[in-house]
Structure formats: C-alpha cells, structure tokens
RODO-613710 format. One line per 3 residues: for each residue y, z, x of N, C-alpha, C, O. Coordinates in nm, 4 decimals. Layout:
! residues N
Y,Z,X,Y,Z,X,Y,Z,X,Y,Z,X  ...
//
This chain:
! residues 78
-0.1187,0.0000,0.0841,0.0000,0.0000,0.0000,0.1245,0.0000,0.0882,0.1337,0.0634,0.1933  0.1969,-0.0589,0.0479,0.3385,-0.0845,0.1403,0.4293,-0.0108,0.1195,0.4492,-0.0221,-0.0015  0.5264,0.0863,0.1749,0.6079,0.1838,0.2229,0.7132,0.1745,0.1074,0.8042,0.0951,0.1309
0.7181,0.2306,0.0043,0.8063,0.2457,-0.0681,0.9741,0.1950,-0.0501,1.0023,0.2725,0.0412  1.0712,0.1368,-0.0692,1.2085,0.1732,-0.0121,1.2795,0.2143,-0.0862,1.2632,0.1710,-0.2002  1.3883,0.3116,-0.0668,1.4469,0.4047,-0.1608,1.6216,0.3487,-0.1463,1.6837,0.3267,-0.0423
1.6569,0.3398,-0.2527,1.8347,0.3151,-0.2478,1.9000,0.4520,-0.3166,1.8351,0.5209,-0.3952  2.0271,0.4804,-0.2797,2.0972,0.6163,-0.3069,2.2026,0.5576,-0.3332,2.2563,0.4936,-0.2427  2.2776,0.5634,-0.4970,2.4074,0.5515,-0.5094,2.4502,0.6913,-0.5268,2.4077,0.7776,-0.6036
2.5608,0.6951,-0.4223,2.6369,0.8227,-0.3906,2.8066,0.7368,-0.4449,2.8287,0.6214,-0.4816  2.9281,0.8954,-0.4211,3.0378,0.8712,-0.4671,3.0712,0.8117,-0.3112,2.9901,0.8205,-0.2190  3.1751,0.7638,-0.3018,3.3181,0.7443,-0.1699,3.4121,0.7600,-0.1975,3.4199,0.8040,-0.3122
3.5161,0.7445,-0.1417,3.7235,0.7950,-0.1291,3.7239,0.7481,-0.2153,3.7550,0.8204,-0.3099  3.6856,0.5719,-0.2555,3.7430,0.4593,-0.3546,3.6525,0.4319,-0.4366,3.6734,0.3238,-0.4916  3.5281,0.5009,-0.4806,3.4431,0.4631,-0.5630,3.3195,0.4835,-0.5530,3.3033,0.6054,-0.5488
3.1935,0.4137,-0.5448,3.0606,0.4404,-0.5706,3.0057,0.3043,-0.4865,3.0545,0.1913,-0.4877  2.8912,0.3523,-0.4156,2.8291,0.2430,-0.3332,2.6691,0.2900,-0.3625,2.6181,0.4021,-0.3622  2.6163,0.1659,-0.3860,2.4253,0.1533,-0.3619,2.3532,0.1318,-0.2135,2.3843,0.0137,-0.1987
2.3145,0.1491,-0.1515,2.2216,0.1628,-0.0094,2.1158,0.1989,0.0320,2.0652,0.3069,0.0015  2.0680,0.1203,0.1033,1.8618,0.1527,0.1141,1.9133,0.2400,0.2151,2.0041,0.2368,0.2982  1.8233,0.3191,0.1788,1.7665,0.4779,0.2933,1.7859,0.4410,0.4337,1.7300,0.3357,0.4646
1.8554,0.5049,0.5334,1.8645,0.4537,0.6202,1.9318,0.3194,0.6802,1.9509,0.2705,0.7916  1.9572,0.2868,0.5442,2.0911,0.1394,0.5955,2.2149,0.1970,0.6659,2.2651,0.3092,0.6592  2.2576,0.0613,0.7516,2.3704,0.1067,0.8070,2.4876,0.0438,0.7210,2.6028,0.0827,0.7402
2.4631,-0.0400,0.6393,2.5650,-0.0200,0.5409,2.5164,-0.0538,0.3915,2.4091,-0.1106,0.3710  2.6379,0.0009,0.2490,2.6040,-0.0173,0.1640,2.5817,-0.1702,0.0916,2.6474,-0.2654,0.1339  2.5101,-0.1830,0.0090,2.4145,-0.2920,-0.0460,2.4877,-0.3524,-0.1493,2.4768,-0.4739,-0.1654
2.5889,-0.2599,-0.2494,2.6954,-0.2110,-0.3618,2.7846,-0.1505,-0.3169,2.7690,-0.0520,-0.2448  2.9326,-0.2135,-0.3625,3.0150,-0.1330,-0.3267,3.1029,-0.1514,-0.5200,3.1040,-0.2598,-0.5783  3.1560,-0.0386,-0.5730,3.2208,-0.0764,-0.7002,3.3078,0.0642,-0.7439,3.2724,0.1699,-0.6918
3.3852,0.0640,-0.8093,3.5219,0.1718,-0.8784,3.4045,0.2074,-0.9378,3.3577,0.3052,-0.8795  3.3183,0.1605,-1.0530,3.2520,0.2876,-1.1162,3.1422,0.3374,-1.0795,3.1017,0.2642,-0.9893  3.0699,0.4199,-1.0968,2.9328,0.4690,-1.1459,2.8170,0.3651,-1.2002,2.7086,0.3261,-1.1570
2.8823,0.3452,-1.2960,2.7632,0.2605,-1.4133,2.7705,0.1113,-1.3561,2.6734,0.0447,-1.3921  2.8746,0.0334,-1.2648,2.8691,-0.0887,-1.2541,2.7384,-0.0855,-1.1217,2.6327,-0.1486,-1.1235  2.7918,0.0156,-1.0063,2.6993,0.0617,-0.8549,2.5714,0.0642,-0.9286,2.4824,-0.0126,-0.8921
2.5499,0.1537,-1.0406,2.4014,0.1856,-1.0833,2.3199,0.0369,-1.0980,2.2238,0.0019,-1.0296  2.3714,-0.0238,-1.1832,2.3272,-0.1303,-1.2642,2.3166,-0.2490,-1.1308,2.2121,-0.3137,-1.1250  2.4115,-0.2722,-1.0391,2.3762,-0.3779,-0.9682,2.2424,-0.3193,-0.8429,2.1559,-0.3899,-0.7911
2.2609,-0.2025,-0.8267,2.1632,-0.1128,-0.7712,2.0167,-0.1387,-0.7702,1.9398,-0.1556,-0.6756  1.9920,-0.1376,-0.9303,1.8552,-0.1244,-0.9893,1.8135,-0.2655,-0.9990,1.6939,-0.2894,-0.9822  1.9067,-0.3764,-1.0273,1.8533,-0.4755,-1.0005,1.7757,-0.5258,-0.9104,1.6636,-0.5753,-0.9219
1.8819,-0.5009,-0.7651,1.8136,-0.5337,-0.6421,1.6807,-0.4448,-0.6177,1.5882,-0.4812,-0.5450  1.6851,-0.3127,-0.6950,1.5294,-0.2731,-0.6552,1.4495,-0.3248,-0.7508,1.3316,-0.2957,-0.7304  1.4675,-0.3896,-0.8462,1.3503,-0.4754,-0.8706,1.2931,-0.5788,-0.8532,1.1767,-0.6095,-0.8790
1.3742,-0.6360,-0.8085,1.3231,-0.7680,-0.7409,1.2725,-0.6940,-0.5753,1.2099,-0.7756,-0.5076  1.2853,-0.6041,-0.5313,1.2329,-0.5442,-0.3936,1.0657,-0.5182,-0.4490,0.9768,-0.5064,-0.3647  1.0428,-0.5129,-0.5579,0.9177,-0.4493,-0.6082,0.8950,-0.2637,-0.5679,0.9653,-0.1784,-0.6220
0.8226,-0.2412,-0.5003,0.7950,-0.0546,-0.4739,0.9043,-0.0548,-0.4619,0.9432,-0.1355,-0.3775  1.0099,0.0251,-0.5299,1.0932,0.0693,-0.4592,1.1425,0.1640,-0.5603,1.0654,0.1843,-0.6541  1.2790,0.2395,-0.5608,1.3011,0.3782,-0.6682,1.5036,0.3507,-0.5881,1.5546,0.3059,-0.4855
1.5519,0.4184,-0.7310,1.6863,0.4328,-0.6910,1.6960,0.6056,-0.7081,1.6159,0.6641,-0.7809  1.7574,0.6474,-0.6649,1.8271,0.7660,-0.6665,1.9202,0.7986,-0.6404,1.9739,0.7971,-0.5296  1.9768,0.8527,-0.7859,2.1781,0.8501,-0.8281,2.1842,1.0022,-0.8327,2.1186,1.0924,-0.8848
2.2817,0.9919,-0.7623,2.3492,1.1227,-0.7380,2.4604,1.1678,-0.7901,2.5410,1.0784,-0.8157  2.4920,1.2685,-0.8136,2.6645,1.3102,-0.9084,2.7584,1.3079,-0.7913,2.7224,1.2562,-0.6856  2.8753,1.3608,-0.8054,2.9782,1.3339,-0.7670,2.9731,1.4419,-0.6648,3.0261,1.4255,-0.5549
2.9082,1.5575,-0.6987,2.8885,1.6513,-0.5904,2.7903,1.6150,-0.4629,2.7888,1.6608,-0.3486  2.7085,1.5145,-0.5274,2.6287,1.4569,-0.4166,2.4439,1.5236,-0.4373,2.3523,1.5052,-0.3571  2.4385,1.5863,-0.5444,2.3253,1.6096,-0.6109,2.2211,1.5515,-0.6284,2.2704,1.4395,-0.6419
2.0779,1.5297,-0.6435,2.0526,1.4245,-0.7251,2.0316,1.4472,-0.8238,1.9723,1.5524,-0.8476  2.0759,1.3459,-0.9468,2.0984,1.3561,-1.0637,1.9909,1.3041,-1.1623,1.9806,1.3364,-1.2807  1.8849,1.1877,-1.0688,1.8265,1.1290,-1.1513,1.7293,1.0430,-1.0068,1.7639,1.0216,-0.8907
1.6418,1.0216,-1.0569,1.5483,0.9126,-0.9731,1.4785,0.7858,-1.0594,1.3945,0.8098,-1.1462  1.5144,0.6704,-1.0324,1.4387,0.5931,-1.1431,1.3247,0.5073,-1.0485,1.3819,0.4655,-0.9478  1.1835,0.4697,-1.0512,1.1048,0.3659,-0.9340,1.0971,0.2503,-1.0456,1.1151,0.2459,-1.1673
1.0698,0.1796,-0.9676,1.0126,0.0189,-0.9734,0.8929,-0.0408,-0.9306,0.8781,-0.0203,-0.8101  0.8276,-0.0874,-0.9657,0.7939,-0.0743,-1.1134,0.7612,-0.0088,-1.1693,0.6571,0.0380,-1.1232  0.8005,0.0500,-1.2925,0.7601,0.1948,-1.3521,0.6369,0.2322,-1.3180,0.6153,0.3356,-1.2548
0.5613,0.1650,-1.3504,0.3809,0.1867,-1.3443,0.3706,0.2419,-1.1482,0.2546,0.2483,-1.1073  0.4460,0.2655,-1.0770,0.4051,0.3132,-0.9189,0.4716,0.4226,-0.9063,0.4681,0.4499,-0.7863  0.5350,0.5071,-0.9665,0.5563,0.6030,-1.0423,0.4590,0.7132,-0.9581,0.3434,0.7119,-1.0002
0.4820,0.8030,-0.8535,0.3526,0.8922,-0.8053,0.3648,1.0293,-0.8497,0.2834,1.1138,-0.8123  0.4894,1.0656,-0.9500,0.4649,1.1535,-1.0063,0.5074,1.1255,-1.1489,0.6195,1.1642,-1.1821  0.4268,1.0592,-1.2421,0.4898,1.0391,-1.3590,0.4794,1.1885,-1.4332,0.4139,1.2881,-1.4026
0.5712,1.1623,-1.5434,0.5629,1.3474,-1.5734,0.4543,1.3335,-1.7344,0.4380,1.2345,-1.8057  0.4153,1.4277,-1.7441,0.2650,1.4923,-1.8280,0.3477,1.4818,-1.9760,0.4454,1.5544,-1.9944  0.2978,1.3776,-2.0901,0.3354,1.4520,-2.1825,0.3958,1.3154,-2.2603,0.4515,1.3262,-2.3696
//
C-alpha cells in the first residue's frame, strides 16, 4: 500500500493556504477558509490515498477528511 499524503489548511497574515505535509510551499493560497478548503480537497482527490486536515484559526485541528472515503483507517463505529 502506498504512503498516504496528508495536506493541512492552516490560517496566514492574509488568509488561508492548503499544503502537503512537509511541502516547502503552499499548494492553495485564498482570503477565505471555505474557498482553501474546497480547492484543497479537490487536489486530494485526484492524489487518491490521501486526507486533508483543517485546522481553526488557533491552529487546532478541527476536522480530518481522507480520500477515498473507503481508506479511512479509523472509520468511526456506529
């Protein structure tokens, strides 16, 4: 199975950026939240394995979504 890759939209000075783990730069750069998210998740689906994880403004994480749902290694019970 091939190495998962993970993207993190975090806040900046001027807005919100998307970036694979360990990139040296961001992938998304945008004023909102919801525009960074959305162009974000795209590119991880067409990456196939891969998961975004959005963070709040404090820098939290707020949420984790993978791709394709079904690779999911902890789906939750219920």
């Amino acid at each position: 199975m091939t190495k998962r890759k993970t993207y993190h939209v975090t806040k900046t000075d001027d807005g919100w950026k998307g970036k694979v783990e360990k990139g040296n730069r961001a992938s998304v750069k945008g004023k909102t939240k919801q525009e960074v998210v959305k162009k974000t998740i795209e590119i991880a689906k067409k990456q196939g394995n891969s998961s975004v994880k959005i963070h709040k403004q404090d820098g939290k994480i707020q949420e984790e979504r993978t791709y394709p749902k079904g690779t999911d290694p902890f789906p939750p019970k219920g």
